[in-house]
C-alpha positions in Angstrom: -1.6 -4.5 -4.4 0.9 -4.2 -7.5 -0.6 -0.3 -7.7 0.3 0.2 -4.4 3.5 -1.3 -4.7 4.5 0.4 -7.3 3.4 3.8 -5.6 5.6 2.9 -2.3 8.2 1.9 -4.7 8.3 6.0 -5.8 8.9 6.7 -2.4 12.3 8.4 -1.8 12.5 6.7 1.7 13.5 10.1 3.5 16.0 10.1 6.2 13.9 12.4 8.8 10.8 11.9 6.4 8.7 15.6 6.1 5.6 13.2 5.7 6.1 12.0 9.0 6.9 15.2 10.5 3.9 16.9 9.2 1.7 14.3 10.6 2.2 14.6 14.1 0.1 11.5 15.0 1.8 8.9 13.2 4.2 7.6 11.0 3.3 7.3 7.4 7.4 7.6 6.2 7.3 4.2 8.2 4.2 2.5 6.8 5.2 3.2 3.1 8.4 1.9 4.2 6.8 -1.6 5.6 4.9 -1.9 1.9 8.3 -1.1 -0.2 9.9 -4.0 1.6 7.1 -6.4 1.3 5.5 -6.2 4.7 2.2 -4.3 3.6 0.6 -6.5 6.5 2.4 -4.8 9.1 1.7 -1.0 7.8 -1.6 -0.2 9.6 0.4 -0.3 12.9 1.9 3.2 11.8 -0.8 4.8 11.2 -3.6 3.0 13.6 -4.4 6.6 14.8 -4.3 8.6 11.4 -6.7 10.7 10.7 -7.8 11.9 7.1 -6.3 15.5 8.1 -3.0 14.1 9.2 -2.5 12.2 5.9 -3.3 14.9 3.7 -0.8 16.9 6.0 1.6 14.1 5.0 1.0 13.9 1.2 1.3 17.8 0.9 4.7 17.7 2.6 6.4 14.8 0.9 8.9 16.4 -1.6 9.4 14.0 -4.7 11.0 15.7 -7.3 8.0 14.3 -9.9 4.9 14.3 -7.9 3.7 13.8 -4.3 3.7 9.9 -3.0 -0.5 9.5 -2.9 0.2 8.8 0.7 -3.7 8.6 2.0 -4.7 6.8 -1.3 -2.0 4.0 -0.8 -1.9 3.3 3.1 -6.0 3.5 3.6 -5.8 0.8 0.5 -3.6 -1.4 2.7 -5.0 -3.1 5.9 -5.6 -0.4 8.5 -5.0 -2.9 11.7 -1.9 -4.6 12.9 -1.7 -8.1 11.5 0.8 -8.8 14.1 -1.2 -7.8 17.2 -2.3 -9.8 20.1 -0.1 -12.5 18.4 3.1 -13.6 19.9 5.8 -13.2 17.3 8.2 -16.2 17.0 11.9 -15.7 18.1 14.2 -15.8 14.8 17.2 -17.4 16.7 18.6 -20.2 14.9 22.4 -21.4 15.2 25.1 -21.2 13.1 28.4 -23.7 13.1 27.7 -24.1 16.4 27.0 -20.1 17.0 24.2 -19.1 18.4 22.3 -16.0 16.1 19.8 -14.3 17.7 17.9 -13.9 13.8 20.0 -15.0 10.6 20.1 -11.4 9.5 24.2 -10.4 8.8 25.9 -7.6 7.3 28.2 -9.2 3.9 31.6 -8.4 3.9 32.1 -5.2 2.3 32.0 -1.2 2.1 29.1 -1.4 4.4 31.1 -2.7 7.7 34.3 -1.4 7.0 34.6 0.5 10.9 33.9 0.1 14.4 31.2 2.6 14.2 29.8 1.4 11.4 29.2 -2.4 12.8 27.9 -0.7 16.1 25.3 1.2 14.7 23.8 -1.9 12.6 24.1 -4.2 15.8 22.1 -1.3 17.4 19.6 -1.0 14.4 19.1 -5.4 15.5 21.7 -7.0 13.0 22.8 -10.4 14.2 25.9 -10.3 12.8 28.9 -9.1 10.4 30.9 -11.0 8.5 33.8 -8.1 8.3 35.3 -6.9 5.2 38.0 -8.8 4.1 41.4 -8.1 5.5 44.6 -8.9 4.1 48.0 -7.6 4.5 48.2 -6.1 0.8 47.8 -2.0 0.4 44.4 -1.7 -1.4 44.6 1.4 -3.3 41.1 2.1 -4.9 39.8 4.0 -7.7 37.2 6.5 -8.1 34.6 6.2 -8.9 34.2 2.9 -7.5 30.6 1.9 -8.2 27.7 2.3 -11.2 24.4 0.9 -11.7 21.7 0.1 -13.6 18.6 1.7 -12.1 15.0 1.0 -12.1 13.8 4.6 -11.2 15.6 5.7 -7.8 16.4 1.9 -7.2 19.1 -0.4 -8.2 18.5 -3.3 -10.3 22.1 -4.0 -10.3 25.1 -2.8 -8.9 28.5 -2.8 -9.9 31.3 -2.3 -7.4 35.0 -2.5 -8.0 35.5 -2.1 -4.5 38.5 -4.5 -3.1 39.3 -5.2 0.6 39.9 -2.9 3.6 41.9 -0.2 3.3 42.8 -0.5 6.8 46.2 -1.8 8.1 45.2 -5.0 9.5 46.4 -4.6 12.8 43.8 -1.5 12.5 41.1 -4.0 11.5 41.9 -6.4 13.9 41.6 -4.1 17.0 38.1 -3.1 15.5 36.5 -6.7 15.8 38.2 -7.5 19.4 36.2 -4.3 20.4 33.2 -5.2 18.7 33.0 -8.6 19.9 34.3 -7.1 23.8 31.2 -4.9 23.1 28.4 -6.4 22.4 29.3 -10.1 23.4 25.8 -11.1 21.8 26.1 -10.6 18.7 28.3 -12.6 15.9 31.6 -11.1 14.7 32.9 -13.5 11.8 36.3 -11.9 10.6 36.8 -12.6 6.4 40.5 -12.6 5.5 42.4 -13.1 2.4 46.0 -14.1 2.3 48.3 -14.9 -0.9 50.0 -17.8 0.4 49.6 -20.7 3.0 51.8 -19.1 6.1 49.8 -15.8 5.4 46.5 -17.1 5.5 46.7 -18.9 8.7 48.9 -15.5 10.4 44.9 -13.8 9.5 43.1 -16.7 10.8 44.9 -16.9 13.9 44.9 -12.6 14.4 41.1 -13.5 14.1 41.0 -16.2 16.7 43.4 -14.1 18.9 41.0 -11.2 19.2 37.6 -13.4 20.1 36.2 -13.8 16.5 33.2 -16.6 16.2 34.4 -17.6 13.2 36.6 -16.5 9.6 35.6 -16.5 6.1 38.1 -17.2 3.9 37.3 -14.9 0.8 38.4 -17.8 -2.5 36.0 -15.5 -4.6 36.6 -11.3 -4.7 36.2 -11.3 -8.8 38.9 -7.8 -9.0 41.9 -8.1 -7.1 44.9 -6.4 -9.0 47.1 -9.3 -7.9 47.3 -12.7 -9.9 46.7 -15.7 -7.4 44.5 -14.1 -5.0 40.7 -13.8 -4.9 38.3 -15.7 -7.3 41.8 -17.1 -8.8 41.8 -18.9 -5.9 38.0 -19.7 -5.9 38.4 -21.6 -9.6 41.1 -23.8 -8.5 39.5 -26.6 -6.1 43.2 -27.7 -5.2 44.0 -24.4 -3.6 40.5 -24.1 -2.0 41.5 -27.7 -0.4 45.1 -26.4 0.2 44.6 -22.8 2.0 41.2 -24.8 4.1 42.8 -27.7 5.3 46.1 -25.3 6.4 43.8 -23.2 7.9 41.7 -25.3 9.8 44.3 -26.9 11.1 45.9 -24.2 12.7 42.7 -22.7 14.4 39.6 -23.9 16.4 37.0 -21.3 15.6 34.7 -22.0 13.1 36.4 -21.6 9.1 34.4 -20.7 6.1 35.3 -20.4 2.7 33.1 -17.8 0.6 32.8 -19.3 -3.0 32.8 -17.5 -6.3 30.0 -17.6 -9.0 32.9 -17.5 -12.0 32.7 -20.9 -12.5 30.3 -23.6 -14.0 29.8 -25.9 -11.4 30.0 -24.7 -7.9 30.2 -27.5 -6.1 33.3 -28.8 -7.1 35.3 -26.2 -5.2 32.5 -26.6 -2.4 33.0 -30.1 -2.4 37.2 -29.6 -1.6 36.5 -26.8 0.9 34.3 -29.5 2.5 36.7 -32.3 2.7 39.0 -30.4 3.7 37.7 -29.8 6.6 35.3 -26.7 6.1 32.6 -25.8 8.9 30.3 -24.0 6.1 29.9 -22.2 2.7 29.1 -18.7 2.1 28.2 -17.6 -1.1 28.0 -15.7 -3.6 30.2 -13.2 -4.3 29.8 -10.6 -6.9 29.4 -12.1 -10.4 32.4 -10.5 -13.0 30.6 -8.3 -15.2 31.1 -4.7 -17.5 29.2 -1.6 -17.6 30.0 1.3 -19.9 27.9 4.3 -18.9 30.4 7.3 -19.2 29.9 8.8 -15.9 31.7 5.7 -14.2 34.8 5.2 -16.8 38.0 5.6 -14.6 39.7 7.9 -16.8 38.1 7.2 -20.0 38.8 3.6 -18.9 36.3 0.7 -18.2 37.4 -3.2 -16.5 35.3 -6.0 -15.6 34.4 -5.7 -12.2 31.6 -6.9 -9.6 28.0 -7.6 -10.3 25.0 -7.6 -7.2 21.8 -6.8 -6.6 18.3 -7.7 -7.5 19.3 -9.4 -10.7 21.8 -11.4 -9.4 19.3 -13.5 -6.4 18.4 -16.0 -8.9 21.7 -17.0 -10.3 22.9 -17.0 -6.3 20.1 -19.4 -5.6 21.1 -21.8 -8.3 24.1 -21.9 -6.7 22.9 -22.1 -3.1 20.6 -25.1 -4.4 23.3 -26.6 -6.5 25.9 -26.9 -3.2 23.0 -28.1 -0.6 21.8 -30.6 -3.3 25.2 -32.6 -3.4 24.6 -35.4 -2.1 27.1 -38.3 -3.1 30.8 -38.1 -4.7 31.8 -41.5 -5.6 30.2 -43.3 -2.9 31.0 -41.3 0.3 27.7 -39.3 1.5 27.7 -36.1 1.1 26.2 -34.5 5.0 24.6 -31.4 4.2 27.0 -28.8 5.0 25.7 -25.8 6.5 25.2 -22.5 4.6 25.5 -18.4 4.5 23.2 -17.1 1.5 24.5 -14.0 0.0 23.5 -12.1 -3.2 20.5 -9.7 -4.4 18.6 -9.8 -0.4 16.9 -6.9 -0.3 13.3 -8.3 1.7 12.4 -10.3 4.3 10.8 -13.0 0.9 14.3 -12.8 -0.4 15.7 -14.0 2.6 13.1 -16.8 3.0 14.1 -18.3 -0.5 17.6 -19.0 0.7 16.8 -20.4 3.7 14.1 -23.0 2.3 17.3 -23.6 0.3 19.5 -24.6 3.2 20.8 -21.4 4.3 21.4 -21.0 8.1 22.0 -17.3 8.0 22.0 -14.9 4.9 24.5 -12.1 4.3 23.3 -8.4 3.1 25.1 -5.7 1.2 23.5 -3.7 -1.6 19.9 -3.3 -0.1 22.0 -1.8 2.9 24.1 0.7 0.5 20.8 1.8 -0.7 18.7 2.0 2.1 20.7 1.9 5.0 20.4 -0.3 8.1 16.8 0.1 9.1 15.8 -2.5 6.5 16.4 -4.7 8.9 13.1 -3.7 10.8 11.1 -5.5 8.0 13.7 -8.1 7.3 12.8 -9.3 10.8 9.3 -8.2 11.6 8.6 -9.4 7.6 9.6 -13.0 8.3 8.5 -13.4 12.2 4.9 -12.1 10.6 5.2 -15.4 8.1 6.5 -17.9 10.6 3.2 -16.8 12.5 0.7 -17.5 9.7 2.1 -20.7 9.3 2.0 -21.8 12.9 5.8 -22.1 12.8 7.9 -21.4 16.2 11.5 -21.9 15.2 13.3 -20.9 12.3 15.3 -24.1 11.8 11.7 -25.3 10.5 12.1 -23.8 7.3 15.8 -24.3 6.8 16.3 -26.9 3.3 12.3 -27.0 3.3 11.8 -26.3 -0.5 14.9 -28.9 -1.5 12.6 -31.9 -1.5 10.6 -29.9 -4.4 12.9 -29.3 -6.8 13.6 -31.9 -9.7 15.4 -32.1 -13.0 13.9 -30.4 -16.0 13.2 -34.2 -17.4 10.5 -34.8 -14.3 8.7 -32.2 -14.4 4.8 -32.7 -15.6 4.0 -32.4 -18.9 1.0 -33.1 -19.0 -1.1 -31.0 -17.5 -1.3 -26.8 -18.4 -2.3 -24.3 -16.4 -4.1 -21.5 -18.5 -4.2 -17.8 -18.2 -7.3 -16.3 -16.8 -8.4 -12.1 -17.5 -10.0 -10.6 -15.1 -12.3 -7.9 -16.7 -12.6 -6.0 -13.7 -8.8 -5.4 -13.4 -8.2 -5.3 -17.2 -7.7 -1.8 -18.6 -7.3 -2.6 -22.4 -3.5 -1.5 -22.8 -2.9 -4.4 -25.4 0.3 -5.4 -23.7 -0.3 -9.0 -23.3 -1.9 -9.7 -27.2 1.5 -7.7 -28.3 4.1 -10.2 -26.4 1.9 -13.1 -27.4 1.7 -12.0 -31.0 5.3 -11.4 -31.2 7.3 -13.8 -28.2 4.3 -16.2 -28.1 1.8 -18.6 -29.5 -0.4 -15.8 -31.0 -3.2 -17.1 -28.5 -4.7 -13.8 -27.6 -6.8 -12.1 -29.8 -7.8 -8.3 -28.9 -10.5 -6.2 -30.3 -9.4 -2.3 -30.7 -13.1 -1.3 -30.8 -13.9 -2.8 -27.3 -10.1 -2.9 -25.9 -10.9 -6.2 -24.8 -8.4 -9.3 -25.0 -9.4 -12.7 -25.1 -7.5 -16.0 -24.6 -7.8 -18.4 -27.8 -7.6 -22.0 -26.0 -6.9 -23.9 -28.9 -3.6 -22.0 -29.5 -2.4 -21.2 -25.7 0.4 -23.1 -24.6 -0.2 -22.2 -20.8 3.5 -20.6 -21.3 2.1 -17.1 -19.2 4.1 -14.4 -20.7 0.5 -12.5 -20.9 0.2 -12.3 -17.0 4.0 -11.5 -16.6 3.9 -8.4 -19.0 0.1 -7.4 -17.2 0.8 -3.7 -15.8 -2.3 -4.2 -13.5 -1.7 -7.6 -12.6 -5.6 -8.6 -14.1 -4.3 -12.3 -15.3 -4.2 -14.7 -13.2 -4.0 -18.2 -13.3 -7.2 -21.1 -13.6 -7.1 -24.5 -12.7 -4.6 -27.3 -13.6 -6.3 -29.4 -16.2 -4.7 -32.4 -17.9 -4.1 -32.0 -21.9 -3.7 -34.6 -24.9 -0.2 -35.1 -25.6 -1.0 -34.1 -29.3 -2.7 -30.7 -28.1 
């Protein structure tokens, strides 16, 4: 499967796909699609009747600008039937403050929801949600260009956006979500505001409440507004966060949820004040403050720190996510688990599980959309129903908080068993990758023989640390059983 991953990951994910065209009897622009978003069990129903001919007709059009996708080599290598059929899918509705969601799927507040048209189309496509981009009664001036990345191939591994809030007057923006919401009554319309002082955050909150809004984030955390006080300014200082969401929610009855900022140590301490003061729930995170310096996104010759998202960014959002539905007690009052929007580096249906065995009760979506566009969500939802299935479960709130009980403090965790590395010979190709790492960021526990290009595991050195089966291009390590081990070995 990591070959053809990495094969679907070459994939230029075609608007119109000429694969797809040329095939006439199926859709193999679809299948590859289903694989690059980890939901390779679901692919076969795209191309159930493929032939061999149609395929090849497939692979000849596809126009990479290196070499053809190896379109018949990678979707007959993944299972040919439905995994889903003949099985009743679970429903993916779960609520949310009191909202109902039809799936936890939403659209983060940003450039990708910045219209009505915009917002329509992805409620169309089978978003639950928006959480709109954040309105405020500044004029947002931006700069160009707006946005770099660091790129893994065509993909992003991280994405910087100095992006701000709507550029919209906000009577403009506020018109836009009373439509929506008129519109398509269904679906959650969560307006996020920003204000720079008391009066004017409540005059947002209560625009947002006028026009039929579910709920409003209160955005403590955009890491590059041009005015002091506002923003992730806000976000650092727990006594405003208790300020601005005790003043709001005392002025509105909707829902109020204050979006946290990563640019601090400890998260919950601002989470904590949002939440005696009255919050209904926590989003986070928002973009972490970070600097590129490729020349081709300098403003003028000029750089600033800006926003950070993506991929690389999911694991510093889940420490946060954990850290938050962790709290448990401050200073004798208990803490009840306050309910949660996930947010930062969701780009599959996987991702999206993680954050809810976290505690999350929806999860928010940005850069995976700028990239890909709205359709992800097909596999975001069929990805996750397909899961629930396998496991026998029929509602979502199953999994919500599920992993929590299985994480511990770096002092419990068991020392003293290993789990050792295990080569598979049939899967190994020789490249030498795991001896070098081990030789030089290791324990010098693999030994490799350049005659026979053949690696082997030295157990008297190996720590069980498995930076061989991380570096593996063809995934041939693999782990062996847990054994227990002499404190002195």
């Amino acid at each position: 499967m990591i070959q053809i991953k990495e094969e679907a990951t070459r994939c230029l994910l075609c608007e119109d796909a000429p694969c797809t065209k040329a095939c006439k009897t199926g859709n193999p622009a679809r299948a590859i699609r289903a694989i690059r978003f980890d939901n390779a069990k679901n692919a076969g129903r795209w191309i159930a009747e493929c032939s061999e001919a149609d395929l090849e007709r497939a692979e000849q059009a596809c126009i990479h600008y290196d070499k053809p996708i190896r379109i018949r080599e990678i979707l007959r290598s993944t299972c040919s039937t439905d995994a889903a059929s003949g099985t009743a899918l679970p429903a993916l509705d779960i609520y949310f403050c009191g909202i109902h969601c039809e799936n936890p799927f939403f659209l983060a507040s940003s450039s990708i929801c910045t219209n009505y048209e915009m917002v329509a189309r992805a409620f169309d496509r089978g978003w639950a949600g928006v959480f709109y981009k954040t309105i405020c009664k500044e004029e947002i001036r931006e700069v160009s260009p707006r946005f770099d990345a660091v790129k893994e191939g065509t993909s992003f591994a991280g994405f910087r956006n100095m992006e701000q809030l709507s550029e919209n007057p906000y009577q403009v923006d506020f018109d836009i979500l009373r439509r929506l919401k008129k519109n398509y009554p269904s679906k959650v319309v969560i307006a996020s505001v920003m204000g720079k002082y008391e009066e004017e955050w409540v005059e947002l909150a209560k625009m947002a409440e006028d026009v039929g809004c579910d709920a409003v984030e209160l955005n403590f955390s955009c890491p590059q507004m041009r005015v002091a006080g506002m923003g992730s300014d806000v976000g650092q200082n727990t006594e405003l966060v208790a300020v601005y969401t005790s003043y709001v929610k005392s002025h509105v009855k909707i829902p109020v949820i204050p979006k946290m900022t990563p640019n601090i140590t400890h998260m919950r301490h601002p989470a904590m004040s949002a939440y005696f003061a009255g919050a209904d729930a926590i989003s986070a995170i928002n973009t972490i403050k970070s600097v590129t310096m490729s020349p081709q996104s300098a403003v003028c010759d000029k750089f600033t720190v800006s926003g950070y998202s993506g991929r690389a960014v999911k694991p510093i959002a889940l420490r946060y996510i954990y850290e938050i539905a962790s709290t448990k007690v401050l200073g004798g009052i208990q803490w009840k688990p306050v309910e949660l929007s996930g947010i930062g580096g969701i780009e599959t249906w996987r991702d999206a599980l993680e954050f809810i065995q976290l505690g999350c009760r929806n999860v928010q979506v940005c850069t995976a959309v700028m990239q890909y566009g709205y359709r992800i969500i097909d596999d975001l939802i069929l990805g996750l129903q397909t899961y629930m299935a396998e496991r026998g479960i029929n509602q979502l709130e199953t999994l919500v908080g599920e992993q929590l009980p299985n994480f511990v403090q770096p002092s419990d965790l068991d020392r003293d068993t290993k789990v050792f590395p295990k080569i598979d010979r049939e899967r190994c190709i020789g490249c030498g990758r795991c001896h070098l790492s081990c030789e030089d960021g290791g324990h010098q526990a693999i030994s490799f023989d350049t005659a026979t290009r053949l690696p082997r595991i030295i157990g008297t050195k190996c720590v069980g640390c498995h930076l061989c089966r991380l570096v593996c291009p063809t995934g041939a390590i693999g782990l062996s059983r847990r054994i227990k081990v002499s404190r002195h070995a």
